[in-house]
N, C-alpha and C positions, 0 to 999 in steps of 0.2 A: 922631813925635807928630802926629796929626792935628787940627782944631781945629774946633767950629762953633757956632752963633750963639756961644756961653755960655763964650772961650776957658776965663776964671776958674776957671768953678763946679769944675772936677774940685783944682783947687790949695786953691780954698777952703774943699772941703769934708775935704778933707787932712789943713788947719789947724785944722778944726774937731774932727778926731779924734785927732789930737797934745795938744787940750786937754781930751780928754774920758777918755781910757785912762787907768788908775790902775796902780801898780806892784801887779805880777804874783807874788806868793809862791813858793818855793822847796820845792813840793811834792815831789817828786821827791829821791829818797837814793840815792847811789852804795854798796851794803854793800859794794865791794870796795876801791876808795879811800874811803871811808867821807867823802864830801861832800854836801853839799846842792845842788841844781841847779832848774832851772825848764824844765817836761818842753814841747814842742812841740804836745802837746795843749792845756794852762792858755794857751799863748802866741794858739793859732787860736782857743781858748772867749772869749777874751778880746777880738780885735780882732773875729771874726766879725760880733756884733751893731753893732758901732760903722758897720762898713761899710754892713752893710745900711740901718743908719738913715739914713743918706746916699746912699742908690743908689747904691754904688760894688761893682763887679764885680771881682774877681783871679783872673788865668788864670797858669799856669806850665805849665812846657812843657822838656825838656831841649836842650839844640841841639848838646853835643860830649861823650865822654867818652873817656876812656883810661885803662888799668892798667900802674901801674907799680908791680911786686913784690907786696907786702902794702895797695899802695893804688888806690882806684877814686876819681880824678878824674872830676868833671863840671862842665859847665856848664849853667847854667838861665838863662830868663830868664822875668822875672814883667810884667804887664802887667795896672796900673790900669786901669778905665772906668768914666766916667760913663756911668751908664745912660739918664740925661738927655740928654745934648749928645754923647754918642758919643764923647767926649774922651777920650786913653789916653796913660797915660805908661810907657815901657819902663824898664825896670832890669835889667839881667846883675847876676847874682849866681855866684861859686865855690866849690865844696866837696867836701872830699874824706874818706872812712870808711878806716878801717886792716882792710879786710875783702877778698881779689880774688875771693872767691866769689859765691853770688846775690845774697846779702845785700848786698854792697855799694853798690850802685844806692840801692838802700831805705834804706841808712844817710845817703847823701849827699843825698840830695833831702827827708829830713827834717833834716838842720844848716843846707841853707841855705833852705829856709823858715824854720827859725826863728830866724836869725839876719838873715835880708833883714826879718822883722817887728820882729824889737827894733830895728834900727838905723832902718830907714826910717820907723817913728813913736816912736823915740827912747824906748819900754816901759823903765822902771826894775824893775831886780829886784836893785840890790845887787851886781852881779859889778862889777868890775873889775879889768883885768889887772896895774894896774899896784899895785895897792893890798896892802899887806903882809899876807896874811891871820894872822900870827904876832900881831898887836898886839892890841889893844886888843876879841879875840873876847867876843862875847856882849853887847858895848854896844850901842846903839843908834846903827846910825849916822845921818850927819844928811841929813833929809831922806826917812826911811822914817817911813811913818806909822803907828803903834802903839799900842794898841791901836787899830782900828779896826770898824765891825760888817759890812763886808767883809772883811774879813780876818780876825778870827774866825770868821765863817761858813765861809768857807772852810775853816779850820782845823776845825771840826768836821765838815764836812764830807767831809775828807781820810782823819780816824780815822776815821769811820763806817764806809767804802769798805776802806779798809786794814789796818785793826784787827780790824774788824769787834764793836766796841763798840756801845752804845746812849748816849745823850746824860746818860740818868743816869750809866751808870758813867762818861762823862767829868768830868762833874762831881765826881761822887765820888775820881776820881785827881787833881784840881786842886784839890780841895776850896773846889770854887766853888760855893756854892749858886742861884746865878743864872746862865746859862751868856750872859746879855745884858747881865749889869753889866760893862760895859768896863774901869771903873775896877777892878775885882777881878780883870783880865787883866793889870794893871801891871805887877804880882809877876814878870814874868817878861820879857829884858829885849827881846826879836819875835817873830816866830811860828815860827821855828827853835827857840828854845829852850824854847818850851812844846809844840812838837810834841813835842819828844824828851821832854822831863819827861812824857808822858802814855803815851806808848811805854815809857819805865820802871817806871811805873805799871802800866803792863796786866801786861809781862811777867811781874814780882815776883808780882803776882796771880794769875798760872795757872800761876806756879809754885808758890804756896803750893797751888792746887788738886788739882796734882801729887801735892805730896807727900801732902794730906790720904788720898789713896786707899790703900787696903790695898795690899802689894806681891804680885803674882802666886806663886804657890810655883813655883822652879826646874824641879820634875819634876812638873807635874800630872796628873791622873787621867784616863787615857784616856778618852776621849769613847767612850761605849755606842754600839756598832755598833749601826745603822738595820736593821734584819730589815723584809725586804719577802716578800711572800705569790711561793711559788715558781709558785705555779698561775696567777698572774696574766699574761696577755699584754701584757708590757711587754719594753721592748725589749732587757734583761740577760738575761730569760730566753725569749725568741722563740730569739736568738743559738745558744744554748745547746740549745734543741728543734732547730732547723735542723742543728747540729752534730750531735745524737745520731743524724737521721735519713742523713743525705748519708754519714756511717759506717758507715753499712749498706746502702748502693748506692741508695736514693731521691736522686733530681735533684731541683733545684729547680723544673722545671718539672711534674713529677708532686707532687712536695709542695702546690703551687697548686693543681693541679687538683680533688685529692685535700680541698682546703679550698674549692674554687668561688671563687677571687679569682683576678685579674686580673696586678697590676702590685704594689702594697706588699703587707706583710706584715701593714702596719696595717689592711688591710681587714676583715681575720678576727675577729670580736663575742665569738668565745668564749673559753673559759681554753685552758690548756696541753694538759690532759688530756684537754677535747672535743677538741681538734687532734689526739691521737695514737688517738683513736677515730675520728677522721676518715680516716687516712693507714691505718690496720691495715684498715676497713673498704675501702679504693679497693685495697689490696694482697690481699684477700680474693679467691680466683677467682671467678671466676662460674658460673654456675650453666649446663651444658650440656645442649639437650634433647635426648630418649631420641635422635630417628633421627640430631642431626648427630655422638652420642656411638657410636650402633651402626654408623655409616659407618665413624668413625675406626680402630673396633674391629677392622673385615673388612680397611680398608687394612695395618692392623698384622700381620694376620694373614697377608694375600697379599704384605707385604714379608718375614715371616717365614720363609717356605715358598721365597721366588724366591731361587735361587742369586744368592750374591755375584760381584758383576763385579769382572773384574777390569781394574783401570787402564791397562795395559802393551797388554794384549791389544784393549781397546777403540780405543787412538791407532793399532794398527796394524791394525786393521778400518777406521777412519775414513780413515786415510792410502792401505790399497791401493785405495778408491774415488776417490782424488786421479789414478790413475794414469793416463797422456796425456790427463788432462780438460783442456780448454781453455778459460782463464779470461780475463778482462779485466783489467788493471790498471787502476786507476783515479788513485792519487796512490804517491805515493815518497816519503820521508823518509830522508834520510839519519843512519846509525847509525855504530859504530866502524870506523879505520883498521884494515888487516888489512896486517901484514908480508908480504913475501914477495920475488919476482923476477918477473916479465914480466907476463904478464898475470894472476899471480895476486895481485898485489899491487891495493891499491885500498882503496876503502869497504865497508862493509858497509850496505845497506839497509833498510830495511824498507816491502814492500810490501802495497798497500789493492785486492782484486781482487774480480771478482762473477762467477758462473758460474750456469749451470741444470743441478739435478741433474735425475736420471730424470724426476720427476713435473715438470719442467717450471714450476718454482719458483726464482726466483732465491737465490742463498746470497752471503756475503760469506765472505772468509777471510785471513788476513796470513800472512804467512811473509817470510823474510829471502833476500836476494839479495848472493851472495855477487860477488866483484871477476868471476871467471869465468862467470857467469852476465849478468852485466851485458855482460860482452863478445860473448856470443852474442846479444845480441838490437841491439848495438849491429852487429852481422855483417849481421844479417839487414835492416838499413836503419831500423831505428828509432831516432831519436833521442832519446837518454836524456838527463834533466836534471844539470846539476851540484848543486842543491840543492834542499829537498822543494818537489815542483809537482805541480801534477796535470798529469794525465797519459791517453794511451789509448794501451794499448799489447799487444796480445792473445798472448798462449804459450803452450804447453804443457808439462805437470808433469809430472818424472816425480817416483820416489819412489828415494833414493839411500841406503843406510846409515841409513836411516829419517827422513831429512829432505826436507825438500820441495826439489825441485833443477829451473832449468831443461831441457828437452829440446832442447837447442839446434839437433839436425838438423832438428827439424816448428817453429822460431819461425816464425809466421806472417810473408811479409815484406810492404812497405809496399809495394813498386814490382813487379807481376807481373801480367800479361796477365790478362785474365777468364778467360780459358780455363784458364791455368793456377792462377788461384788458386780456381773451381771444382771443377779437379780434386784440388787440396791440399784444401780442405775435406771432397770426398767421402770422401778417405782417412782425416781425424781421425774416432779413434772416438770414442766418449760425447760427440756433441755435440750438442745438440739442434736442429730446423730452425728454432724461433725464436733461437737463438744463431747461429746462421749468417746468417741474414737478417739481423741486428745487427752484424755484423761485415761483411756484405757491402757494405751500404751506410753504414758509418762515414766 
């Protein structure tokens, strides 16, 4: 507690709202234990204004909490101030909710506000623990004040919110024709028991309203199906146009085109049927002019007339101009394990090479490099990669049982005098003198 000029003022003015709070109504129903109670809201509407009239501040704040089982203990602690003199008085307050889920936190720190408020300004609402609720229910007891025109106000106030009545029908279920003559509130013996008489009132009424109503027949008459226009571009029947077209090999992206939109379907202004006069006209061929029609006409005619090649015959036209050409590797890739014994066992490759045919044109070409092939060129001092690299590595092809096969006696090698590797060059045939110069100075 801290203190300055004014120690008093925060105690006195304490005092002053201890005697200014009126007891607090029991708005609040338990349906499942079927009680009446005084909710944590009516308890803070209640001291709120008192405080303020006073300059007095209250802060709360948790300081400890723990779960055990089905309960969330915590502790709080709450802290008066005078806004005036800076004065605070501290209070711990503990409380505990039967919840170890999220909820629990939230259930605890609303009992003990409202229980730190009724106790700390001593709020009357009727409970007590010790007190036999079995006796003497529905008297007045002593020292609650009744009827009162806060507490009827409240009271109607409470069925307005909850009932959801109007202040006539309250009247009308109390058969009070003044809903401000106190004394015509006697009748009933506090504001529990005329809550409830107005709550039985209402119900009885909308249930006689209930019943007033004709009862629905058991098996009623189907409801008339809604017919919508099929030509309309709406979105059951877009569905439905999309589906007839894409059945018949149109894309969705030729369907767009075919209608000049973009991205939605809902772009498109017109009905169904413009749409399929859109997509028949973009499926429509085109209109071809005379000469690029009388070009196609002569090509037809001079593939007509040209002997058919034949496939077999052309790989082995292509392959015997393979024969001791001298190509470049360029990369490697390694391809399937191949069983076998000595050096025929190994990888299988596949190689990426470049050559110049006659005209002096470079070509690219792949072919596979078997474990024995690999071993000739790894003879001749080139070192071969264990996995795909690029590479330079120059040899000659020959042609083997119609596959493409190194020439292992002419592998160009890496380590050979000028003069000798001049004279191996002169000897490869089909090589050109700008491939030789390329390989001379590699």
């Amino acid at each position: 507690m801290t203190e300055n000029a004014t120690p008093t003022n925060l105690y006195l003015n304490m005092a002053k709202i201890l005697g200014e709070v009126q007891r607090i109504p029991k708005n609040g129903y338990n349906s499942h234990f079927k009680y009446d109670f005084v909710s944590e809201g009516d308890i803070t509407d209640a001291i709120r204004e008192h405080l303020s009239k006073h300059n007095i501040a209250l802060f709360s704040s948790m300081k400890h909490w723990e779960q055990n089982g089905n309960k969330t203990i915590c502790d709080f602690e709450f802290t008066l101030v005078c806004a005036e003199t800076g004065m605070s008085h501290v209070s711990l307050w503990s409380a505990e909710a039967n919840d170890s889920q999220d909820k629990g936190f939230n259930k605890a720190a609303t009992a003990a506000m409202k229980y730190w408020l009724l106790k700390t300004f001593m709020i009357p609402t009727g409970d007590d623990p010790d007190a036999d609720h079995n006796k003497g229910e529905g008297k007045k007891k002593q020292g609650d004040k009744w009827p009162t025109a806060e507490s009827v106000n409240t009271l109607i106030k409470s069925a307005v919110q909850k009932l959801e009545v109007t202040a006539d029908e309250i009247s009308k279920y109390t058969e009070i024709a003044s809903l401000d003559d106190l004394s015509a509130w006697e009748k009933y013996a506090d504001i529990n028991t005329a809550k409830r008489a107005i709550k039985a009132a209402h119900d009885k009424h909308m249930a006689e309203i209930a019943a007033s109503k004709p009862a629905e027949p058991k098996n009623p008459p189907p409801k008339e199906e809604v017919k919508h226009d099929l030509n309309q571009w709406i979105n059951g029947n877009v569905n439905a146009w999309i589906a007839k077209w894409t059945a018949e090999g149109v894309t969705h992206p030729q369907l767009k085109a075919a209608l000049k939109i973009k991205d939605r379907w809902g772009e498109w202004k017109g009905t169904v049927s413009e749409a399929d006069q859109a997509v028949e006209a973009y499926r429509k061929p085109k209109a071809v002019p005379p000469e690029v029609e009388a070009a196609q006409a002569a090509k037809i005619i001079q593939d007509e007339q040209a002997p058919e090649s034949d496939p077999a015959a052309d790989r082995l036209e292509t392959l015997a101009e393979l024969e001791n050409q001298l190509v470049s590797i360029y990369r490697v890739e390694k391809r399937d394990h191949v069983a076998g014994t000595g050096f025929k066992a190994g990888y299988k490759w596949l190689a990426k090479a470049t050559f110049f045919d006659s005209t002096e044109t470079e070509q690219r070409i792949e072919f596979t490099l078997w474990p024995e092939d690999v071993t000739a060129i790894e003879k001749a001092g080139h070192n071969f990669p264990k996995t795909d690299f690029e590479v330079y590595i120059p040899v000659v092809l020959t042609i083997k049982s119609n596959a493409i096969r190194i020439k292992g006696d002419k592998v160009p090698k890496k380590d050979t005098t000028p003069v000798d590797s001049q004279q191996m060059f002169d000897e490869l045939p089909g090589m050109s003198k700008q491939a030789k110069n390329q390989l001379e100075h590699a």
